[in-house]
Each structure stands twice: as structure tokens, then as C-alpha cells.
C-alpha positions as CSV (number, residue, x, y, z in Angstrom):
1,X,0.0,0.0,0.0
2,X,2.7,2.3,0.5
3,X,4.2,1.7,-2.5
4,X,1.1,2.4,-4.2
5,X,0.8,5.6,-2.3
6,X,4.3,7.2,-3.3
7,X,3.7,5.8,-6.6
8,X,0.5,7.3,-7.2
9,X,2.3,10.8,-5.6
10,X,5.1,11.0,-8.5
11,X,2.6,9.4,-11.4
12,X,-0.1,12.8,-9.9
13,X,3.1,15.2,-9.7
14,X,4.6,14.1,-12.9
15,X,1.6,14.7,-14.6
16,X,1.0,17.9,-13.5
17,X,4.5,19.1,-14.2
18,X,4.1,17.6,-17.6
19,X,0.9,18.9,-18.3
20,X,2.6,22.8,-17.6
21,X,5.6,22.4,-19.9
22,X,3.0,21.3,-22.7
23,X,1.1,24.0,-21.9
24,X,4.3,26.7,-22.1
25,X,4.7,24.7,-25.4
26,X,1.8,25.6,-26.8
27,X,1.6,29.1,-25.7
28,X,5.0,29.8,-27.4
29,X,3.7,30.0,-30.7
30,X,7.1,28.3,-31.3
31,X,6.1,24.7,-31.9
32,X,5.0,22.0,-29.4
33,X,5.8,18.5,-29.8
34,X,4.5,16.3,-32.5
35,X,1.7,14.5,-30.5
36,X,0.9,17.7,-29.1
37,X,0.8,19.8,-32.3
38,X,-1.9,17.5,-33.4
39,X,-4.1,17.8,-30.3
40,X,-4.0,21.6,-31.3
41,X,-4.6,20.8,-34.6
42,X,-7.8,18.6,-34.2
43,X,-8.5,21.4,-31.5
44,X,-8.3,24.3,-34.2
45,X,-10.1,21.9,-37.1
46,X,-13.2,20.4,-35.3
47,X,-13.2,22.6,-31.9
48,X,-13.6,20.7,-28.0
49,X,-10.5,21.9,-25.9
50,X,-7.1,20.5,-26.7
51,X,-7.4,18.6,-23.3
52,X,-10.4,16.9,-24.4
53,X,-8.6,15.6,-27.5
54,X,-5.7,14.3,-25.7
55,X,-8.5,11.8,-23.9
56,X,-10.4,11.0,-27.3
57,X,-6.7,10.0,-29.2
58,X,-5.7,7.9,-26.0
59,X,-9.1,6.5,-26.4
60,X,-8.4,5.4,-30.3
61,X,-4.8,4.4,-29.5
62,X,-6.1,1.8,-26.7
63,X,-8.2,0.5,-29.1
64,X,-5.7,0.1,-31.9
65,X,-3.2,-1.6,-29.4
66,X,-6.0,-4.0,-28.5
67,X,-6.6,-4.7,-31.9
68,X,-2.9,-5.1,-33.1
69,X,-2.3,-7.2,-30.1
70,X,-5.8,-9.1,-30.5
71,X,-6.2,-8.7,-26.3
72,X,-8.6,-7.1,-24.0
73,X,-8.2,-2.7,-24.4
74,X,-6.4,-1.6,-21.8
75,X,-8.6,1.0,-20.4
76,X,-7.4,1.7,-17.3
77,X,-4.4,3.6,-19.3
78,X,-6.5,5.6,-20.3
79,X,-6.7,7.4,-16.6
80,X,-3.3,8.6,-18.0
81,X,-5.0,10.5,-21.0
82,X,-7.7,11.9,-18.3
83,X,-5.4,13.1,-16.3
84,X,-3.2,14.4,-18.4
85,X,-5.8,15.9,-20.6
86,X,-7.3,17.8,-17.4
87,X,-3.9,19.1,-16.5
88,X,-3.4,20.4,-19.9
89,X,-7.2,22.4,-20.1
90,X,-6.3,23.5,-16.8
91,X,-3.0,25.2,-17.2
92,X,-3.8,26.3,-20.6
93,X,-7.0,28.3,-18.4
94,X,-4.4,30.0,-16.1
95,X,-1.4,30.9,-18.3
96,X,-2.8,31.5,-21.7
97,X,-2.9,35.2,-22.2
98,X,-0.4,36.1,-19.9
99,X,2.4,38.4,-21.1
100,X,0.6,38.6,-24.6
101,X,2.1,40.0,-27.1
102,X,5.3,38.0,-26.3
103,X,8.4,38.9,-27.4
104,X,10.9,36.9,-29.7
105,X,12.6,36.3,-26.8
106,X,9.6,35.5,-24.1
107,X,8.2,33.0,-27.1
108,X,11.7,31.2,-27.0
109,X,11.4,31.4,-23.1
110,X,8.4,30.1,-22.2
111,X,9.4,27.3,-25.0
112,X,12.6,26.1,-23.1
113,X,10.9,25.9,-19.8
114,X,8.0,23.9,-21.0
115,X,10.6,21.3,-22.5
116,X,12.2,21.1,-19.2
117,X,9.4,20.6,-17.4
118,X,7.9,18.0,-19.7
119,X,11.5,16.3,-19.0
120,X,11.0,16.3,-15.5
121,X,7.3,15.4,-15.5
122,X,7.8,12.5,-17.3
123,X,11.1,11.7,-15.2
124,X,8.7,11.7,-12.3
125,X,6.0,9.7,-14.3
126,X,8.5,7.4,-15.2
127,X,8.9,5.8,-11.3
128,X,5.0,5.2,-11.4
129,X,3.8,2.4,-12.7
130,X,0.3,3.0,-12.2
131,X,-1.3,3.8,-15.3
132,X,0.5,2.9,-18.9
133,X,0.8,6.2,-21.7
134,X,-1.0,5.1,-24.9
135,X,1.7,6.3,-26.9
136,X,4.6,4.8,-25.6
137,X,2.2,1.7,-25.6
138,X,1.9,1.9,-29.2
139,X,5.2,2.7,-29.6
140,X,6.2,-1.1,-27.6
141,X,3.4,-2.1,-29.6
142,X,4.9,-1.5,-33.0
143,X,8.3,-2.8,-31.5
144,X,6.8,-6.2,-30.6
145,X,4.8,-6.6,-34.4
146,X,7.4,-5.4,-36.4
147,X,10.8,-6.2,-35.1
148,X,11.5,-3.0,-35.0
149,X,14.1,-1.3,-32.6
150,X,12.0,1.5,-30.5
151,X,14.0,4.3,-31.6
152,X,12.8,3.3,-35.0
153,X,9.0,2.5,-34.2
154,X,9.3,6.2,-32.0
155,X,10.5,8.2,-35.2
156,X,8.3,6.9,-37.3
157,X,5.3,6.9,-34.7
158,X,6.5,11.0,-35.0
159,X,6.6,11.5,-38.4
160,X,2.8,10.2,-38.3
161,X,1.9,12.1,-36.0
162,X,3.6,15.7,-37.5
163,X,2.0,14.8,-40.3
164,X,-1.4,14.6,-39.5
165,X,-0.4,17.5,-37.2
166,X,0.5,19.2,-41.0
167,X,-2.8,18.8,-42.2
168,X,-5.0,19.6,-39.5
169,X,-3.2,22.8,-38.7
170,X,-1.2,22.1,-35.7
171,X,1.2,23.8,-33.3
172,X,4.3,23.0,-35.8
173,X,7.3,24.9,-35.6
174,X,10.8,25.0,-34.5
175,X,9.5,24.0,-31.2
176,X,8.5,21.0,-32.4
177,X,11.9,19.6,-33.4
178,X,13.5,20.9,-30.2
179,X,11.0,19.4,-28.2
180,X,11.9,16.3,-29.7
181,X,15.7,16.4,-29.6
182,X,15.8,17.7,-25.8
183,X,13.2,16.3,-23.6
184,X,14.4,13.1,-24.0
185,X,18.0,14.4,-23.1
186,X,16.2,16.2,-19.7
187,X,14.4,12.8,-19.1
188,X,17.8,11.3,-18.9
189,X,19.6,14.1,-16.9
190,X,16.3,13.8,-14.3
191,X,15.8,9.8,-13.9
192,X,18.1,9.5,-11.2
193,X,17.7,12.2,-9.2
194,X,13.8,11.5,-8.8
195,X,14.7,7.5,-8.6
196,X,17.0,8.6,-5.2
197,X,14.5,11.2,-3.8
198,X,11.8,8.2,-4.2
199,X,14.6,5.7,-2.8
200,X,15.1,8.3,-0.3
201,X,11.2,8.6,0.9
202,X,10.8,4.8,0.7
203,X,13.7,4.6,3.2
204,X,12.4,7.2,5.5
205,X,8.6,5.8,5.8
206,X,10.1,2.5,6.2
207,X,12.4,3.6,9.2
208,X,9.2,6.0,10.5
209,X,7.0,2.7,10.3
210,X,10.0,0.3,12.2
211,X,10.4,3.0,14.9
């Protein structure tokens, strides 16, 4: 149980520092990532919030892993798109429209610290296993049907999505390549520092409970 607890705390706080940097993203007008350039694009095209479409893609990506696999869908992953699509609406309620018009410089800004904090967010994430991500589902998915290595299933999982990103009119932009050459690099940098601070508060509860 308290495993679950502290895993359910960084899963929560990842997610809600994730949820910001894709939010900063967006707001840059520089370019969010590829995934998230088509939840703006679907956003822009058919309307409901960008949030909303982060749930209804997770949705169709649960159900296209089910039927690649040929298993049960995994719905309880898609808590992750909930969640995730909440934190998103949410953030994008309090931030958007602050500091408008940005500067060159503020655009470039608010770009950089959303990729960092996507890096850490999903650093956190990344010592929960509570919920899976649809995506990087799919992306093991692929991996599994085609033989594929996942650095190969990931790029071409991107270029799909910047694509349709491309024709619905999505946040595409120089952003969108930074995004995806540095948060994985912050990711890295960030894994084990949050795997000793959750080593850390393990130890401690453990010792408060022994005592």
C-alpha cells in the first residue's frame, strides 16, 4: 500500500508538471511537440479543448493496441490521457494570455521551460507504474509486431503524428523539433535524481513505520 501511495504521488506530480511544460509549449507560438501539435490541430479543425482531444486520441490508441495485439483494451491507461488531458485544459485556463504579445525572446522562453518541465514530468512519471501512456504503448506495440528497434518505431510513430499534425493545422514549428531532440535528453539528466528522492522517501517511511 505504501508503494502504491508514493507511486500514485510522482505518477499525480509528474503529470502535472508535464501537463505545464505542454502548456508553455503551446503558448509559445514556437512549436510543441509532435503529439501535441496534433491535439491543437484537431483542437483548431473540429473545436472541443485541446485537453479533451488528448482523452479522445488515447481512447483510439487503446483501441488500436487491442486490436494489433488481438487482447482485451487496456482501459485503465486511459486514466493517464484523463489526467493528463485535465492538466493540460487546466493550465492552458491559467497561463494562456499572460504576457501577450510575447516577445521573440519571451516565445523562446516560455518554450525552453516547457521542455524542461515536460522532462522532468515525465522523469517523475517514469517511477510510477500506475497507469501505462497510450503512446509509448503503441510505440512497444509497434516494437513487438514489427521487429523493429523502439528508436525506430518512436521516429516513425513521430513522423505520423507531425504529419497529420500538417494537415490539420497544428502547433508546428521549430519548437516542435527541439522538443523532440531535448526532452528526451532532460528525461535522462532527471531519472536519477527522482529514482534517489523516491529511494530516499521509501527509506524514510520505512524507518518512520520500524520505529
Amino acid at each position: 500500500m505504501a508503494f502504491m501511495r508514493k507511486g500514485f504521488f510522482f505518477y499525480l506530480s509528474g503529470i502535472l508538471i508535464m501537463t505545464l511544460g505542454i502548456a508553455l509549449t503551446i503558448i509559445s507560438g514556437l512549436g510543441a511537440s509532435p503529439f501535441d501539435s496534433l491535439l491543437v490541430g484537431l483542437h483548431r479543425t473540429f473545436g472541443l479543448t485541446v485537453g479533451s482531444w488528448e482523452i479522445v486520441v488515447g481512447l483510439v490508441l487503446i483501441l488500436g493496441n487491442a486490436v494489433l495485439k488481438r487482447e482485451r483494451p487496456e482501459y485503465f491507461a486511459l486514466l493517464t490521457s484523463f489526467f493528463t488531458g485535465i492538466g493540460i485544459d487546466a493550465w492552458l485556463f491559467f497561463i494562456e494570455g499572460w504576457g501577450e504579445p510575447m516577445s521573440l525572446f519571451g516565445q523562446f522562453a516560455a518554450m525552453m521551460l516547457g521542455v524542461v518541465l515536460m522532462g522532468l514530468g515525465i522523469a517523475a512519471y517514469l517511477q510510477s507504474a500506475f497507469a501505462p501512456n497510450p503512446l509509448d504503448r503503441s510505440m512497444l506495440v509497434l516494437s513487438e509486431l514489427t521487429g523493429w528497434n523502439i528508436a525506430y518505431t518512436r521516429a516513425l510513430i513521430n513522423l505520423f503524428l507531425v504529419a497529420a499534425a500538417f494537415y490539420f493545422g497544428g502547433a508546428l514549428g521549430v519548437g516542435t523539433l527541439i522538443n523532440a531532440f531535448l526532452t528526451g535528453l532532460f528525461i535522462k539528466w532527471f531519472l536519477p535524481y527522482i529514482a534517489a528522492m523516491k529511494k530516499r522517501k521509501l527509506e524514510e517511511r520505512e524507518g518512520s513505520i520500524a520505529s
